[in-house]
TORKE-80197 format. One line per field, with one value per atom (N, C-alpha, C): atom name; x, y, z. Coordinates in steps of 0.05 Angstrom, whole numbers, plus 32768, in hexadecimal, padded with zeros to 4 digits. Layout:
<pts>
atome = (CA;...) .
c1 = (X;...) .
c2 = (Y;...) .
c3 = (Z;...) .
</pts>
This chain:
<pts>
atome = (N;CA;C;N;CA;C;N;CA;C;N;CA;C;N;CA;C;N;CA;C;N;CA;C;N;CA;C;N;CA;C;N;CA;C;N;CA;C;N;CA;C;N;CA;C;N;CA;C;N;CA;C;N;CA;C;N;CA;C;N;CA;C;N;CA;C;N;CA;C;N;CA;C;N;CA;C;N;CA;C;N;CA;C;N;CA;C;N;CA;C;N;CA;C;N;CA;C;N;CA;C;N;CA;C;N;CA;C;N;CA;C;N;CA;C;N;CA;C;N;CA;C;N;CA;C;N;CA;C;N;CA;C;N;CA;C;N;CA;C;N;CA;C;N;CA;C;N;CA;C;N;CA;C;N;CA;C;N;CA;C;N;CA;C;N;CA;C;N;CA;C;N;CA;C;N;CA;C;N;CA;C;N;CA;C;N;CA;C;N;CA;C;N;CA;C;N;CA;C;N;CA;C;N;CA;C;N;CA;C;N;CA;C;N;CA;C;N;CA;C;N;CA;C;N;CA;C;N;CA;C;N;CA;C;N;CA;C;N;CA;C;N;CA;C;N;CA;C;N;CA;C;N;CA;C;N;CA;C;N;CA;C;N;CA;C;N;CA;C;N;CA;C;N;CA;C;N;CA;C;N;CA;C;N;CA;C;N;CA;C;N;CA;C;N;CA;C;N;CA;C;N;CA;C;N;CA;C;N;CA;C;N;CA;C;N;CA;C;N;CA;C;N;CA;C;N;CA;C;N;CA;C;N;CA;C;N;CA;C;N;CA;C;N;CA;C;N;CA;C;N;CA;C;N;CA;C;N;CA;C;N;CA;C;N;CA;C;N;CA;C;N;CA;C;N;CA;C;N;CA;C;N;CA;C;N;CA;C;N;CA;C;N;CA;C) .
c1 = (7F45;7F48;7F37;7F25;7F1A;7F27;7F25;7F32;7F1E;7F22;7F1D;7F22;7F18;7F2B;7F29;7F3D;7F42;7F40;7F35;7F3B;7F4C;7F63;7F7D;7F89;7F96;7F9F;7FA5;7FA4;7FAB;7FC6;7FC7;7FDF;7FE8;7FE0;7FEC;7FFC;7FEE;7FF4;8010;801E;8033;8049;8060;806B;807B;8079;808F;80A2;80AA;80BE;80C6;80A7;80B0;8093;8096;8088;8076;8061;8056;8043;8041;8034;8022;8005;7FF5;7FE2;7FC6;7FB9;7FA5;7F97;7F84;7F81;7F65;7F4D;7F58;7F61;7F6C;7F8B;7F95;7FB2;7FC3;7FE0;7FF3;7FFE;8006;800F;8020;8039;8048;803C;8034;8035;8044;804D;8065;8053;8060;8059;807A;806C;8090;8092;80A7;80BA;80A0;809A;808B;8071;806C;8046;803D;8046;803C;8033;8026;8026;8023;8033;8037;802B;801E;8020;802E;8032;8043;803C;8047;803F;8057;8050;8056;8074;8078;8095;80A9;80C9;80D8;80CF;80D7;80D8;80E6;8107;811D;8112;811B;811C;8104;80F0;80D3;80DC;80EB;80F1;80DA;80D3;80C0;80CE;80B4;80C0;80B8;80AC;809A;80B3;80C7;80DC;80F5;80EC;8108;8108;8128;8129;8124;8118;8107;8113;8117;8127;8109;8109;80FC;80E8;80E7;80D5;80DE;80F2;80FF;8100;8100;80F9;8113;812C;813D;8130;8134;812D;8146;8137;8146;8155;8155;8162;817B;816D;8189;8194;8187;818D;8187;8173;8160;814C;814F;8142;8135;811C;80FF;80F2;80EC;80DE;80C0;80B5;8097;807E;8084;8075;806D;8081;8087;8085;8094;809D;80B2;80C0;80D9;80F1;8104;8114;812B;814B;8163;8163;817A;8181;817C;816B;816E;815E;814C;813E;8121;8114;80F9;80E4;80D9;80C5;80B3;80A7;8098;807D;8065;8047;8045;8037;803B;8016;8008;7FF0;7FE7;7FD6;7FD2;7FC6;7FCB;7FCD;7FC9;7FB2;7FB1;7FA4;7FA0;7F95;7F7A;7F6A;7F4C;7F45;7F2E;7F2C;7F33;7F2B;7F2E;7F4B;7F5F;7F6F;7F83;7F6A;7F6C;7F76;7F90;7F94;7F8B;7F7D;7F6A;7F7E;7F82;7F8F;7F7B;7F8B;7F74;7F83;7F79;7F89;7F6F;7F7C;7F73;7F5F;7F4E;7F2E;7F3A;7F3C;7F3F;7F32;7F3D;7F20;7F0A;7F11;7F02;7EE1;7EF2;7EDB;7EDA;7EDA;7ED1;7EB7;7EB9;7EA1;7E8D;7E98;7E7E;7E6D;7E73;7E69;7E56) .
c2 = (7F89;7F74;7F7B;7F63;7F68;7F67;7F6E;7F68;7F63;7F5B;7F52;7F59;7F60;7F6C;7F48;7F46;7F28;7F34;7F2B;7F2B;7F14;7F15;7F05;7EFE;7EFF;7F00;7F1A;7F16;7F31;7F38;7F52;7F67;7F53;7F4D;7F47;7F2A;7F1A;7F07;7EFC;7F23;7F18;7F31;7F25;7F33;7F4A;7F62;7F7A;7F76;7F81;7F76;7F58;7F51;7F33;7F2D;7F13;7F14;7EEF;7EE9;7ED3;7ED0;7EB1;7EB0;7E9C;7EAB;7EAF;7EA3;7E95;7E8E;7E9D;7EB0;7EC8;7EC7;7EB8;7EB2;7E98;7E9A;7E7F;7E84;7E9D;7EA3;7EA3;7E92;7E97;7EA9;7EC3;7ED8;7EDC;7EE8;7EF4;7F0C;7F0F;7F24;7F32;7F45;7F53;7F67;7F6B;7F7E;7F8C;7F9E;7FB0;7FC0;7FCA;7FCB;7FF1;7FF7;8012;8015;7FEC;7FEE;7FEF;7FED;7FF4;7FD0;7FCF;7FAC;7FB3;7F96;7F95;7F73;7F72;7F58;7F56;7F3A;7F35;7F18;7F16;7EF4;7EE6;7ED2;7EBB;7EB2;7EB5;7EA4;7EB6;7EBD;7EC7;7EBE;7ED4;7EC4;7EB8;7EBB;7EAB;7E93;7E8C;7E69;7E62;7E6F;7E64;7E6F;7E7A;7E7B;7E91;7E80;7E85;7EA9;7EBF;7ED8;7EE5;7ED9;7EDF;7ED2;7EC2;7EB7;7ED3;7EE8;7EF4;7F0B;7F17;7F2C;7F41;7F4D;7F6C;7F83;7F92;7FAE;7FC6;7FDE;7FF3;7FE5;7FEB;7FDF;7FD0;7FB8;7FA1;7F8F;7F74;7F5C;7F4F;7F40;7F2E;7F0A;7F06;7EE0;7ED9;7EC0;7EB5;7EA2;7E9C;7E8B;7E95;7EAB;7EB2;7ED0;7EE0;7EFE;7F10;7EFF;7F1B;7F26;7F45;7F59;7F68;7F68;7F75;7F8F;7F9A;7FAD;7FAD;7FA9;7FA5;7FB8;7FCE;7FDF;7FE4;7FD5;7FDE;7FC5;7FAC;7F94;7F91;7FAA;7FAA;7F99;7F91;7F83;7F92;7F81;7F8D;7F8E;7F9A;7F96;7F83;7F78;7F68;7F4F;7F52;7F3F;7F40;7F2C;7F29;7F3D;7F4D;7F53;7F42;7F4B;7F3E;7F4D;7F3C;7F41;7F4F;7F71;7F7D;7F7E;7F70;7F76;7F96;7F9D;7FB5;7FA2;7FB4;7FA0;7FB9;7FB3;7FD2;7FBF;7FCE;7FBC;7FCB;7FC1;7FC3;7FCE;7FDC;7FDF;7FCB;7FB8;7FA8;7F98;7FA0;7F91;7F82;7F6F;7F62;7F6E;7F59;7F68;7F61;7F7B;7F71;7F75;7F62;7F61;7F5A;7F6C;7F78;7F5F;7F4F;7F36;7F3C;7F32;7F34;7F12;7F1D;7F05;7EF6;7EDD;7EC7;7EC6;7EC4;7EC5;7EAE;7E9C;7E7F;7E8F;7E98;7E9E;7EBB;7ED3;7EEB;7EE5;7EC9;7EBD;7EAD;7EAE;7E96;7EAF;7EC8;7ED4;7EE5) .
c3 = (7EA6;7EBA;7ED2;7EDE;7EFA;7F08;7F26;7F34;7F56;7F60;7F7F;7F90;7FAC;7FC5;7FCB;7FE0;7FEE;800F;8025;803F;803E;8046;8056;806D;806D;8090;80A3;80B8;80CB;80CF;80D6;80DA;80E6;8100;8114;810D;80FA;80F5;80EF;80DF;80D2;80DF;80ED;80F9;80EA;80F8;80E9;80E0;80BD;80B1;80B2;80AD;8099;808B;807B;806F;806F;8065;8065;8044;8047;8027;802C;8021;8031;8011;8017;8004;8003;7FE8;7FF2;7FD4;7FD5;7FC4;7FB1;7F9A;7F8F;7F8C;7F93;7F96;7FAC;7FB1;7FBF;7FC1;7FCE;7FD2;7FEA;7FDF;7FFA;8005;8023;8024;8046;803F;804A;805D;8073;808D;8091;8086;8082;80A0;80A4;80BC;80CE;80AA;80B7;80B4;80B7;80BF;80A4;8089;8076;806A;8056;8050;802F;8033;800C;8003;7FEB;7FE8;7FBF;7FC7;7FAF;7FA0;7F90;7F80;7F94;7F9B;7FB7;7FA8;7F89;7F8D;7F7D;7F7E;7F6A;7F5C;7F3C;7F29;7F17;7F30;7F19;7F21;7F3B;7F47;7F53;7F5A;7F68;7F83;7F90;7FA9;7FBC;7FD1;7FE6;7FE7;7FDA;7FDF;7FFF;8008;8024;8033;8028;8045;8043;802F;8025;8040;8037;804A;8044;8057;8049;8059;8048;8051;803D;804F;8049;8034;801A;800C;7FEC;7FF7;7FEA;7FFA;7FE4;7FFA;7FDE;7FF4;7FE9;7FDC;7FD3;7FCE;7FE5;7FE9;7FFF;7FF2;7FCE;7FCC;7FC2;7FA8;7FA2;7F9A;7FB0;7FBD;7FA3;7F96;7F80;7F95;7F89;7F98;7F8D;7F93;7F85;7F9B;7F8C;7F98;7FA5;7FBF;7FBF;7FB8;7FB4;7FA7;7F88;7F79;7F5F;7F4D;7F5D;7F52;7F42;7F3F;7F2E;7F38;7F27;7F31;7F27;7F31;7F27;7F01;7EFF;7EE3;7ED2;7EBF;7EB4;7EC0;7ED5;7EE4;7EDF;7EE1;7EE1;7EF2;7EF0;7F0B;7F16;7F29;7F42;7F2F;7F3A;7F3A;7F60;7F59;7F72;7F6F;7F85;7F8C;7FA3;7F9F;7FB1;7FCC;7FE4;8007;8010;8021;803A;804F;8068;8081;8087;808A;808A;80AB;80AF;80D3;80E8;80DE;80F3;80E6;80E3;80E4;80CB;80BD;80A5;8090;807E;806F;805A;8049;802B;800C;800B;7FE8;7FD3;7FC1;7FA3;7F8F;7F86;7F72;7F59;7F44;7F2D;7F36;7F1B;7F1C;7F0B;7F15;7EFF;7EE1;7EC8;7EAD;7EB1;7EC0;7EC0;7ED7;7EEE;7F00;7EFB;7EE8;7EE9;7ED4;7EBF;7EB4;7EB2;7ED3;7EE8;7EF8;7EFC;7F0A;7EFE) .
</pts>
């Protein structure tokens, strides 16, 4: 699989311990500004109910659904017992700021290029 860096949005953009979902290249993505400066990004919706994972509550490095208190891991994408996992993209913040997410190349456009 290819994959892409993405420039995204800024640190600053997204306040400590929380999170926003954010469009970065043809993908919606949550991505999280955790409480110790660190950034995570994730696929933009649970995957029981669709629920906005960027509105969830984030503790150390888990983020709740806001709809219906499934809890995923942001590093890993693992979920509880018996639950679906999360798609966990790699997120670091660049010199100046920006945060760059690595997303997989679409098959359509990795054979346009």
């Amino acid at each position: 699989m290819t994959v892409a860096e993405h420039r995204s949005a800024t640190l600053a953009s997204i306040p400590l311990g929380e999170g926003r979902m954010i469009k970065v290249g043809s993908h919606m993505v949550a991505v999280f500004h955790l409480r110790n400066g660190a950034v995570r990004a994730t696929q933009a919706r649970c995957p029981h109910r669709g629920g906005p994972l960027a509105d969830g509550l984030l503790g150390d490095d888990h983020v709740v659904c806001p709809l219906h208190n499934r809890s995923y891991c942001l590093s890993s994408g693992e979920a509880g017992p018996g639950e679906q996992p999360i798609e966990v993209f790699p997120a670091r913040v660049d010199g100046d700021g920006t945060i760059i997410v690595t997303l997989p190349v679409e098959p359509e456009l990795e054979r346009a290029a």
